[in-house]
C-alpha positions in Angstrom: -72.5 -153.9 39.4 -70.7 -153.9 36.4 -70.2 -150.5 34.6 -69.8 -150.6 30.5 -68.3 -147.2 28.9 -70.1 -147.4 25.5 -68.6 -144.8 23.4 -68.1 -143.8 19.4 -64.4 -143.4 18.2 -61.4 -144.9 18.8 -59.0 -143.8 21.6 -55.0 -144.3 20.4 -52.2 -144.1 22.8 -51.6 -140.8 24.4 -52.1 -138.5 27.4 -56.4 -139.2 27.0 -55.3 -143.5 27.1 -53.1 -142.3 30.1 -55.3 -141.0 31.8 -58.2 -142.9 31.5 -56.4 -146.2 32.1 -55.6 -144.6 35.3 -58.6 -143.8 37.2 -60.7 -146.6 35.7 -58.3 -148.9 37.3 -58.4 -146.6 40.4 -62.4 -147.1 40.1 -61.6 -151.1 39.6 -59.3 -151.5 42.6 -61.7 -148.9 44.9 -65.2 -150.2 43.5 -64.2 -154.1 43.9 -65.2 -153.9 48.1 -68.3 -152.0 46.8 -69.9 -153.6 44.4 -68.8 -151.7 42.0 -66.8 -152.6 38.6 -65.0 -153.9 36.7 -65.9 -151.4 34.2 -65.4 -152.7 30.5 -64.9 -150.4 27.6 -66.5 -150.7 24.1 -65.3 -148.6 21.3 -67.9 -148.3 18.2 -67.0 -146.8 14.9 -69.1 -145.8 12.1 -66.9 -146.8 9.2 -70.0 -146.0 6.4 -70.4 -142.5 7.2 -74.4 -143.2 8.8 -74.2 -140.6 11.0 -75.9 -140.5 14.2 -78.5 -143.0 13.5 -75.7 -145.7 12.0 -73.8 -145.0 15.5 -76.4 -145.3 17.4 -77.4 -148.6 16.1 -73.5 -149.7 16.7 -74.0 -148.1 20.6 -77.0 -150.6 21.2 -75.2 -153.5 20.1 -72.8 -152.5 22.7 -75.4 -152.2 25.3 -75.3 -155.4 27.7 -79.3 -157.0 27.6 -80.8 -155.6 30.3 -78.4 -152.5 31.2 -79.6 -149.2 33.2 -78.8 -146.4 30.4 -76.8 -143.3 30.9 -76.2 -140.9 28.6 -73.7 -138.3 28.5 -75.3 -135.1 26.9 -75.1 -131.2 27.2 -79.2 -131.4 28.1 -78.6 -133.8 31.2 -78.9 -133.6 35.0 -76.1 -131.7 36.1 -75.0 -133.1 39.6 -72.2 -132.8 42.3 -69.8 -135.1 42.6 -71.4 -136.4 45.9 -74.7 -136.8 44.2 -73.0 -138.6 41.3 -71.3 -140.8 44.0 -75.1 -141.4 45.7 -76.6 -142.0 42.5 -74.5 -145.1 41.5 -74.8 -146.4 44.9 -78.8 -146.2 44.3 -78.6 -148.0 41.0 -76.1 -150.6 42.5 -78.5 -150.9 45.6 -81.6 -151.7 43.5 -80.2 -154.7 42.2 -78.5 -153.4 38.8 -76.5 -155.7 37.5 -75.1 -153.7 34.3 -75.1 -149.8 34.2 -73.7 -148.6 30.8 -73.0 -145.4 30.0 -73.0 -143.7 26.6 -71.2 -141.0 25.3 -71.6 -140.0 21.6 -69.7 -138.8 18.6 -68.9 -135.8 17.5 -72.8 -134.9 16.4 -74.1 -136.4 20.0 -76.0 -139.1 20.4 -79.3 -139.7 18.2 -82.4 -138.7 19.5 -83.8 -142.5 19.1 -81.3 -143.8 21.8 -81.4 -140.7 23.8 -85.3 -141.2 24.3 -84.4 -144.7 25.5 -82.3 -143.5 27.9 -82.9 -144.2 32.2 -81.0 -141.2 32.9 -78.9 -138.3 31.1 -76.2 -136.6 33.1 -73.9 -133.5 32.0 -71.2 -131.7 33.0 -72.1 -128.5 32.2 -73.5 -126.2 29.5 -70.3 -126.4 27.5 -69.5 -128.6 25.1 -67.1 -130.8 25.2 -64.3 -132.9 22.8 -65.9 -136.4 23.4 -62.5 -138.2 24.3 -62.4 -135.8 27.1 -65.7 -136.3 28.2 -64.3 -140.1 28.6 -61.5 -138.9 30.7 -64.0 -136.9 33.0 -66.4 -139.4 33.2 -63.7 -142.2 34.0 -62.5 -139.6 37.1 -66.0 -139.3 38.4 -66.4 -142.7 38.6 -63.3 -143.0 40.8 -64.0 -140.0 42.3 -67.7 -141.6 43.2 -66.3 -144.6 44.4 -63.7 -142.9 46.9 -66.6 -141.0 48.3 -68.4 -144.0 48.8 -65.6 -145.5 50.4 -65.1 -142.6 52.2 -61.4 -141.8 50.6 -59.9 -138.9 51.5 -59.4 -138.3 47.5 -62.7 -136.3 47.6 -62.1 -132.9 49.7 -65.2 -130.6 50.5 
């Protein structure tokens, strides 16, 4: 299953790049004998000032045909890192060929593409810078693929 990070803004070099180079080419060489990956990264920028509506338009465009949605957003499931691990085993299980997931820009994601959204998934009540939301979300996925691998990276 191949896993698209869909996100507004560009990300220079820097401690962020560093880090999220890193684990999604953890996830890459760990997902491979899973099923899981490669993950591709698209960077969308709303250079007319549109808002959330112009980015969201940009976000779908980005969107492989056909790809399970996920949305990162404050109002979303909140889950444990095993059940984050479960869950993309379940999507990869049912066949999914493409599972993108979204994060927004600085205003969040329009309500439009948020409606059209298979799942949403948080990580937590707070609110957080969106470029670090991308290096979270590019842990878990390492993180979900060592448990699935059963890695000793995960500790309970």
């Amino acid at each position: 299953m191949r896993v698209h990070l869909c996100v507004v803004g560009r990300l220079r070099a820097g401690p962020e790049r560093d880090l999220i180079d890193d684990y999604l080419k953890r996830f890459d060489r760990t997902g491979r004998a899973l099923g899981l990956g490669p993950v591709s990264v698209t960077e969308v920028e709303d250079r007319k000032g549109g808002g959330m509506a112009a980015e969201a338009a940009l976000l779908r465009k980005a969107i492989p045909s056909g790809a399970r949605l996920c949305i990162l957003d404050e109002r979303g499931k909140l889950m444990s890192s095993p059940e984050f691990a479960r869950q993309l085993g379940d999507i990869r299980d049912a066949g999914t060929g493409d599972l993108a997931f979204v994060i927004g820009g600085a205003d969040g994601i329009d309500p439009s593409l948020r409606a059209e959204a298979d799942m949403a998934l948080s990580f937590g009540q707070m609110v957080w810078p969106h470029m670090l939301v991308r290096v979270m979300l590019s842990e878990q996925l390492y993180r979900g693929a060592s448990i699935l691998a059963g890695s000793p990276y995960h500790r309970v």
